[in-house]
C-alpha positions in Angstrom: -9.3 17.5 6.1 -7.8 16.3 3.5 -7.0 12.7 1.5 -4.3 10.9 3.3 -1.3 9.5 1.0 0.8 7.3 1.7 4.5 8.1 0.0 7.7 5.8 -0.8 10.7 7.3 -1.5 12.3 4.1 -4.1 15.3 5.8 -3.8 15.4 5.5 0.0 13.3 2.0 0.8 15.9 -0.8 1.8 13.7 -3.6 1.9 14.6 -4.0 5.2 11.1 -4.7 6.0 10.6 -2.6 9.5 7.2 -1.6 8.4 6.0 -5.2 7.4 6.7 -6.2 10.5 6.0 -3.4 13.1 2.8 -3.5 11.1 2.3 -6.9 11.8 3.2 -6.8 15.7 0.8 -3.9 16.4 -1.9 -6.0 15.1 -0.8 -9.4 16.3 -1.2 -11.1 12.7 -1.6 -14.8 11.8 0.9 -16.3 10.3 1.7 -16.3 6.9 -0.6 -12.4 6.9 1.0 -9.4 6.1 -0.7 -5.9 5.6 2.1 -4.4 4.4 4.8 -6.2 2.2 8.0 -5.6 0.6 8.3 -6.5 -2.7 11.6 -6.8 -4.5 11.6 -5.4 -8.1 14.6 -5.8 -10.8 14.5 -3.3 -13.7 16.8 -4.2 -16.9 18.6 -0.8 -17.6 20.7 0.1 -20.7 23.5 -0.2 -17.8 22.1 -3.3 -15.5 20.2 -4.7 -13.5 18.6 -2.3 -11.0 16.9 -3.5 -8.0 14.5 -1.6 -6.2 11.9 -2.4 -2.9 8.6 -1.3 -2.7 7.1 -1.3 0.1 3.1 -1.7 -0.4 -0.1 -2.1 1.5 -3.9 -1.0 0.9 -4.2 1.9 -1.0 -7.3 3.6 0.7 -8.3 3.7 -3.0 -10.5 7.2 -4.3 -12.5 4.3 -5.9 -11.8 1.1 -3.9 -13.1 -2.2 -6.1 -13.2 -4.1 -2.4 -15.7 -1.7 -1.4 -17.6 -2.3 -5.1 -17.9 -6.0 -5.0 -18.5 -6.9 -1.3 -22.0 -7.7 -0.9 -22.5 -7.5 2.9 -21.1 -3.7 2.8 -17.8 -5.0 5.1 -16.1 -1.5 3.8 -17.1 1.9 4.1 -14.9 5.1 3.6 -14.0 8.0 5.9 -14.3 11.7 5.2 -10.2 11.8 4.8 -10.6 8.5 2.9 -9.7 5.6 4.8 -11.2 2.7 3.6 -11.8 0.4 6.9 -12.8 -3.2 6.9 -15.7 -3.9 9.3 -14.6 -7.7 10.1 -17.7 -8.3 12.2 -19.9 -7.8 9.0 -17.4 -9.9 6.6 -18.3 -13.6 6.1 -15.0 -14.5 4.5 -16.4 -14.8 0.1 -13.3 -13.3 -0.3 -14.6 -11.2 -3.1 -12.8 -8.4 -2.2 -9.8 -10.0 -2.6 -9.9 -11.4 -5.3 -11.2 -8.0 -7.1 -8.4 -5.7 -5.5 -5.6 -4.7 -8.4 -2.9 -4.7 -5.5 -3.9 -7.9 -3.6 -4.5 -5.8 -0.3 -6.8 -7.5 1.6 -5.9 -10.9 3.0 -7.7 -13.9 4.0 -7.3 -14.9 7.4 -7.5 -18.9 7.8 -7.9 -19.2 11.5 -10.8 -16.5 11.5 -12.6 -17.3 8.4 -12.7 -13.8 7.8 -10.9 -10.8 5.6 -8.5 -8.1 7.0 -6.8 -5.5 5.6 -4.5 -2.5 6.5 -7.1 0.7 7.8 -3.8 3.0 8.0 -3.9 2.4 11.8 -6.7 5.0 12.0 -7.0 5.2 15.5 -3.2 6.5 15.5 -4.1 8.9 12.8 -7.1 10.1 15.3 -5.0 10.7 18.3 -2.7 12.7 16.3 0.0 10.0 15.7 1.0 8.5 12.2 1.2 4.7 10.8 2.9 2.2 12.7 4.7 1.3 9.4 6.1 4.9 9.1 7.0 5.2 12.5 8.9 2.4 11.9 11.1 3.2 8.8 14.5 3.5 9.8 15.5 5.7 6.8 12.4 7.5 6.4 11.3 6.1 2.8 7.8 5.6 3.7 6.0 8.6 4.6 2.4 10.1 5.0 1.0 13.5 3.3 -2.0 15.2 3.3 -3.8 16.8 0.6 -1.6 17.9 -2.5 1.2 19.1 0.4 4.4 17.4 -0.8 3.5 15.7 -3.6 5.0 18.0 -6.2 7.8 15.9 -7.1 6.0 12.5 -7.0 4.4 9.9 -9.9 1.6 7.4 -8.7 2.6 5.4 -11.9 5.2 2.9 -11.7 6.0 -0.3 -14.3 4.5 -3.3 -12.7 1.8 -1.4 -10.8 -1.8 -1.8 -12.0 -2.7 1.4 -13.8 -4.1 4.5 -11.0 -6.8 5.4 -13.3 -9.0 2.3 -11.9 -9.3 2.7 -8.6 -7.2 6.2 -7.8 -5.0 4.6 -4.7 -3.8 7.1 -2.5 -0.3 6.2 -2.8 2.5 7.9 -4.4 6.1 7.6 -5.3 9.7 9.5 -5.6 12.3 8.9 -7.7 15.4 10.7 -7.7 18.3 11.2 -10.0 19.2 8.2 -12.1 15.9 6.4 -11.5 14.1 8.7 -12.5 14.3 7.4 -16.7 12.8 3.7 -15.0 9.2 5.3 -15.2 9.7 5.3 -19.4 11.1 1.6 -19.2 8.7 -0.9 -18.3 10.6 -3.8 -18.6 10.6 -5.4 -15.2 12.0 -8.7 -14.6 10.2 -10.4 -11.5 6.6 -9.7 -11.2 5.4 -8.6 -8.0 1.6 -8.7 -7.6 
């Protein structure tokens, strides 16, 4: 079996934020907690202001620094490489979030604990994908396995801590005029 990916189309994402919050329904999420977030992103082009959405959550990571730094071994990684949280085992240092790149895992106040998206793995086992790709209206956010489908794709955008340090298995497409973005890192609003 191969590495699941998750993929965003920028070209396609509205921001309309149907995967933040079928994501957060499914798993009945305090207040305030989000696994997966949209993020609103202005680029400064030679001919405007471009704004884009990304849509972001964990990015079951090759080398995930969450499951480095916790010292009660809360994470451990599956064979297709979902990284899954063990709450039971996590006693809520929050060093995990504090060391993630892409601020993934969130504290939960009411539980004194850490959660994090685990790519509804339980869907992925009966055959079924993401709720948060289920749920995109206009098919931006996808899931791929393996290499399939990846051809045309970067997993290097402006803004985005560099995939060299942890290897998240997350990957973008850009299309026609958006495409010259990736050269032009000049992003006005920060986003992690």
């Amino acid at each position: 079996m191969g590495y699941r990916v998750f993929l965003l189309d920028i070209t396609r994402c509205i921001g309309c934020r149907s995967c933040e919050l079928a994501c957060k329904s499914e798993y009945h999420l305090a207040e305030g907690q989000s696994f997966r977030r949209i993020y609103e992103v202005e680029w400064l082009t030679p001919e405007g202001l471009v704004v884009l959405y990304l849509s972001l959550a964990c990015n079951h990571c090759e080398h995930p620094e969450c499951f480095r730094v916790c010292p009660h071994r809360t994470y451990r990684k599956r064979r297709d490489g979902v990284v899954i949280h063990e709450a039971g085992r996590c006693d809520g240092c929050g060093r995990c979030v504090q060391a993630c790149p892409y601020k993934a895992p969130q504290f939960d106040q009411e539980r004194g604990k850490v959660d994090k998206c685990h790519f509804c793995y339980a869907r992925l086992d009966a055959g079924l994908l993401p709720v948060c790709v289920e749920a995109c209206p206009t098919g931006a956010l996808n899931l791929e396995e393996g290499e399939r489908g990846l051809a045309d794709t970067v997993d290097k955008i402006p803004g985005l801590p560099d995939p060299i340090l942890t290897g998240p298995s997350l990957r973008f497409r850009l299309s026609g005029r958006l495409k010259p973005l990736l050269n032009r890192p000049n992003i006005l609003s920060s986003f992690l």
